[in-house]
N, C-alpha and C positions, 0 to 999 in steps of 0.2 A: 504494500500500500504506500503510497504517496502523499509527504507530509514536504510541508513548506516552512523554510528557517529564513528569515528578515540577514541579508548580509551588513547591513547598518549596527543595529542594534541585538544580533542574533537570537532574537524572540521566534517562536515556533507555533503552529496550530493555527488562528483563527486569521486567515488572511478573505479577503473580499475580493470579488470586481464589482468596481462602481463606471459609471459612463465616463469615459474623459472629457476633455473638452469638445470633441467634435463627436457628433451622438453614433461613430462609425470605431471608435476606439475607445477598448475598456483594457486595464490594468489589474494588477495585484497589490495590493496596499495593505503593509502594516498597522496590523490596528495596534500597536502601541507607540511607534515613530513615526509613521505616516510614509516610510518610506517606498519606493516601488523596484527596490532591487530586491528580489529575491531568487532564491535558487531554489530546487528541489534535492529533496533528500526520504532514504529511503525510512520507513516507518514498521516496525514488529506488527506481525498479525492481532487482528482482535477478537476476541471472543465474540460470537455471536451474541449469547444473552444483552451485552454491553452496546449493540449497535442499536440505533432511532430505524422506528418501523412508520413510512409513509403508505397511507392507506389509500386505495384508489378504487373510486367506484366500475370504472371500466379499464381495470389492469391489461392493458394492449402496448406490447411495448417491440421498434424494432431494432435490427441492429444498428451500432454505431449510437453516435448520441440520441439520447431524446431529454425532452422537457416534459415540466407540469408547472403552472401555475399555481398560487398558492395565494390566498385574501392573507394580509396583514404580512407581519414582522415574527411570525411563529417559529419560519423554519429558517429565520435569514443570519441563526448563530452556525447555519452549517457551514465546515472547514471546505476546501476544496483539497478534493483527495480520501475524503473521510468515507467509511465504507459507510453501508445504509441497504435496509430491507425495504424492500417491497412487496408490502401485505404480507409479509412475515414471512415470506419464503423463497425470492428472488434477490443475490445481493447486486448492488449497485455504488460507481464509486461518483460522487461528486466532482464534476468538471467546471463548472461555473456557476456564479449565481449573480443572478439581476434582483435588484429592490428597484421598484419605482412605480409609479401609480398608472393604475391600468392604460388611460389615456395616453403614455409616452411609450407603449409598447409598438414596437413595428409586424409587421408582419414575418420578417426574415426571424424577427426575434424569438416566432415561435413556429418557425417550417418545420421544427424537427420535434413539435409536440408531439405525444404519446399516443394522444387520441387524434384519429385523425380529423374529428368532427369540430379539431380546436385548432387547427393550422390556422385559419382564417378571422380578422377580429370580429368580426361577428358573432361567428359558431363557436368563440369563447369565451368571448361578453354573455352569450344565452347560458352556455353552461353552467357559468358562472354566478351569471344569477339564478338559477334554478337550486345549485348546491348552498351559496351564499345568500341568506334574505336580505339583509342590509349593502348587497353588494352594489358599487357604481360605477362611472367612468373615473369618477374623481376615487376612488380609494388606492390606497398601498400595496402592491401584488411582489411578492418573491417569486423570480421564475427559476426554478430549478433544475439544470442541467445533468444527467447522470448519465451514463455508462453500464449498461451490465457486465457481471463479472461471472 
């Protein structure tokens, strides 16, 4: 597994991509320095019991990356590289992740959803409010990138 150490300040674990300045470029940022030099380095296996299980009403996943979106700031302490379940019995490794409100989402941002009835923002704005009651244009979405393993 794949864990990320800050060459600045050599802190490890909880690194982000947030947008850069031009809404076509995202980074790795230090959440303790703030820095975007980082390197990868290799991580000891984990015990299953110990991994976060993401649950999914329409578990369709294919190969290579996919995404899920997610309402709110729930799932946005995940590491990139950190292993994770899905629906309790698929592992999956964390490749990116977007925080930003549903309205700043593009399309490409989510061609490689899970479901395929969410590629498009439409058919993931409806899902989403179907799953989400309070969901809107305007609220905070974590899009989460994974990997299966």
């Amino acid at each position: 597994m794949e864990e990320y150490r800050c060459i600045l300040c050599g802190a490890t674990g909880s690194y982000y991509v947030f947008r850069g300045a031009s809404r076509d470029s995202s980074y790795l940022q230090c959440y303790r320095c703030g820095s975007t030099e980082i390197e990868c380095c290799e991580k000891e296996n984990v015990n299953e019991n110990d991994l976060k299980i993401i649950h999914f009403n329409k578990p369709v996943f294919h190969d290579g990356t996919n995404c899920t979106v997610r309402y709110g700031y729930k799932w946005a302490n995940l590491r990139i590289g950190e292993e994770i379940l899905l629906n309790g019995d698929k592992r999956a490794s964390i490749k990116k992740l977007l925080i930003c409100r549903f309205n700043e989402i593009k399309e490409r941002d989510i061609s490689c959803e899970h479901d395929p009835e969410c590629r498009t923002i439409d058919g993931l704005f409806n899902t989403l409010s179907k799953v989400y009651p309070k969901f809107s244009n305007n609220s905070i979405v974590t899009v989460i990138y994974f990997k299966l393993i």
